[in-house]
N, C-alpha and C positions, 0 to 999 in steps of 0.2 A: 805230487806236490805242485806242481806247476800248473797241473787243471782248477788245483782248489785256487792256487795263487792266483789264476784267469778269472774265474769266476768270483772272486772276492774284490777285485778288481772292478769286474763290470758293472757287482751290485753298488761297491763306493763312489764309481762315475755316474749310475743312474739317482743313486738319492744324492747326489752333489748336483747336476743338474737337473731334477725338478726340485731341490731346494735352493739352488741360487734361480730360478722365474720365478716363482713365489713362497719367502718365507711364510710362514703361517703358526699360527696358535688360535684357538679359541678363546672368547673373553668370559665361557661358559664354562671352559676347560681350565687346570690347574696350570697354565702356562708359567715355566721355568724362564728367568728369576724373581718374575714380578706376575701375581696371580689377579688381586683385587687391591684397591685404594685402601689401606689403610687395616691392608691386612697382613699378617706372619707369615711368612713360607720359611716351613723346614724340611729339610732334603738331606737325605743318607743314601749314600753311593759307595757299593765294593764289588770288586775284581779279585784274581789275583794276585796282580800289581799295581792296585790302587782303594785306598781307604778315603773317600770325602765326607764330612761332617760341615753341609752351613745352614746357617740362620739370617733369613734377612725380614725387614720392616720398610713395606713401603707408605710413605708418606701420599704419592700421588699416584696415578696409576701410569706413570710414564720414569717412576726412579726409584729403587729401593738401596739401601744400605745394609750391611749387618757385619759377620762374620763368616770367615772359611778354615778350616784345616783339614788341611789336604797331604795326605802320605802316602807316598811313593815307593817302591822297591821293588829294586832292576831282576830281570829276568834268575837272574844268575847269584841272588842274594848277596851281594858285595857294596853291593849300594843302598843305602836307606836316605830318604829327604822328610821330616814333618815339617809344613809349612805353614805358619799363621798369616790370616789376612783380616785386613780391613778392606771390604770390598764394596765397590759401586758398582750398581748396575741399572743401565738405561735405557728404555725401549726406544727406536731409534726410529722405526716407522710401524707402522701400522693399516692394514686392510681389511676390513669388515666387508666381504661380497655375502650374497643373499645363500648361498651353499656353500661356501667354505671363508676362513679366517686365516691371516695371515701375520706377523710379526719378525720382525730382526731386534737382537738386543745385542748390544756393547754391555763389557763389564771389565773392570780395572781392578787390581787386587793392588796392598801396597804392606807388607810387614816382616817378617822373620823367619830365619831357615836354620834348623836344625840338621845336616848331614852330615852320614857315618860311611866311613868308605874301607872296606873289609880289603887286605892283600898288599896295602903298598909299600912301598921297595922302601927300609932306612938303612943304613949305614951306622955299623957299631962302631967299627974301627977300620981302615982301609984294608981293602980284601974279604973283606965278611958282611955279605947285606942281610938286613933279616926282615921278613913280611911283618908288617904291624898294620894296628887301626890308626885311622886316621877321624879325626872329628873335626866340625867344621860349623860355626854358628855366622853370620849373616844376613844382612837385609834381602829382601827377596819380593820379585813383585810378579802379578800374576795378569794376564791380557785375554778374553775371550770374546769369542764374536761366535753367536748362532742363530738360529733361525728353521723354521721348520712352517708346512704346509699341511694342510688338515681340512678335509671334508667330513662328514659325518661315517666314512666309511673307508678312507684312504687317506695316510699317513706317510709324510715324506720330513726328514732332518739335516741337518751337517753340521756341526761343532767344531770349532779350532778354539784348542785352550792348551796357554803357552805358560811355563812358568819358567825364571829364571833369577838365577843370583848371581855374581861378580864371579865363578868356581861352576856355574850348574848350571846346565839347558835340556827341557822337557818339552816336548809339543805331542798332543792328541787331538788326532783329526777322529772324530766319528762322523759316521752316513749311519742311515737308518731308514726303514722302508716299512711299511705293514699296511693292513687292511682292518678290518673287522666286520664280521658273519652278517651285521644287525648294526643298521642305521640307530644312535642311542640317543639321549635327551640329560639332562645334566643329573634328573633325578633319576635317571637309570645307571645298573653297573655294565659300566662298558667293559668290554672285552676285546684286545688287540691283540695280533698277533706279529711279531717284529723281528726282522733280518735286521744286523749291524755285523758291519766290518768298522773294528780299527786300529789305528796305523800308530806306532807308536816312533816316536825320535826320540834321542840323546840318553837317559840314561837305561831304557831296553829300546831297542829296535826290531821292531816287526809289526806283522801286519797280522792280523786276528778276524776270525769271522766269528757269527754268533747268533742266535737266537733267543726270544725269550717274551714271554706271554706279560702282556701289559692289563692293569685291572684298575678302574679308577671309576669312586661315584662321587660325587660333590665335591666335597675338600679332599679326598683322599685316593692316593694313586702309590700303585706298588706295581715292580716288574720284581719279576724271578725267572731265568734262564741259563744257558749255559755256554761255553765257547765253545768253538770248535773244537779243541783238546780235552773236553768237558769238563771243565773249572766252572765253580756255578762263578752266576754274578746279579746282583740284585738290587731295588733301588726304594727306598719308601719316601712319601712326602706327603705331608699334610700343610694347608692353610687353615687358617683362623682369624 
């Protein structure tokens, strides 16, 4: 346990430091959350312990808007969160070099949380407690900052996405690392292959490694892989 915990370790400090020297995306590539001016990007994301559903519209090719909901649940089934958002998201800078592309984006979520908290201690009468559910509705906002680097044949990421409400604190760090076989062109299907480790806080804590084969031609890009515990995990997006 402690060699995978090393080396899961070593692969989130390598794609954390060559993604904070240079973020990166392609303006040829489906870059998440803003892909083309004045086009849709929609993204399906699930784990284990996490289901994301968003849809956004960007206006310019530097801001988009949309939708998120995002649902969470703790390791240990006691926990449930669905959270809706209204979320912006901003490209913050951007580098076009002559072999690889680069981008950082901010994104700000701001709307509602549903969670259900399974075990907690009530009191019927003095002396006698008894486990019940607990439900929980409030405002909830959501903060991510990512950024990733891209040649035509090597792929480096890191993600911090933090959600919280007034009762609730979430944060998911990913790294991400891969290559692919065959230098590709936007009308060809690319083919990646991707290490990620990540780190979960507040309502499961731990740390996860993973693999999982990335496939994208034009508008359309899908992973399917697995964690280290072999839970699959998978991701579909298409623009238009």
């Amino acid at each position: 346990m402690s060699t995978l915990f090393s080396r899961n370790a070593i692969l989130c400090a390598t794609a954390i430091a060559i993604g904070m020297v240079v973020f990166a995306t392609s303006p040829n590539v489906n870059a998440k959350p803003i892909a083309f001016a004045e086009a849709v990007t929609m993204m399906h994301e699930r784990d284990d312990t996490m289901v994301s559903t968003e849809v956004y519209y960007a206006p310019k090719v530097w801001w988009s808007l949309g939708i998120a909901d995002v649902k969470m649940t703790s390791e240990n089934n006691q926990h449930e969160m669905d959270a809706k958002y209204a979320q912006f998201n901003f490209l913050l800078k951007r580098w076009n070099m002559p072999n690889a592309q680069a981008n950082i984006f901010a994104s700000a979520g701001f709307g509602w949380a549903d969670s259900v908290k399974q075990g907690v201690t009530g009191v019927m009468h003095p002396g006698h407690n008894v486990s019940q559910t607990a439900r929980y509705s409030e405002s909830a906002r959501r903060f991510v900052l990512q950024g990733d680097y891209e040649t035509r044949q090597f792929y480096s990421s890191f993600k911090v996405d933090v959600q919280q409400t007034p009762l609730f604190y979430d944060r998911l760090d990913v790294g991400q690392i891969g290559f692919s076989p065959v230098a590709h062109d936007y009308e060809d299907l690319a083919v990646w292959f991707i290490a990620q480790v990540k780190k979960y806080r507040g309502m499961t804590d731990k740390t996860e490694g993973g693999a999982f084969v990335r496939l994208f031609k034009k508008n359309i890009w899908v992973e399917i892989g697995v964690t280290e515990r072999r839970k699959p995990q998978m991701m579909f997006m298409v623009n238009y």
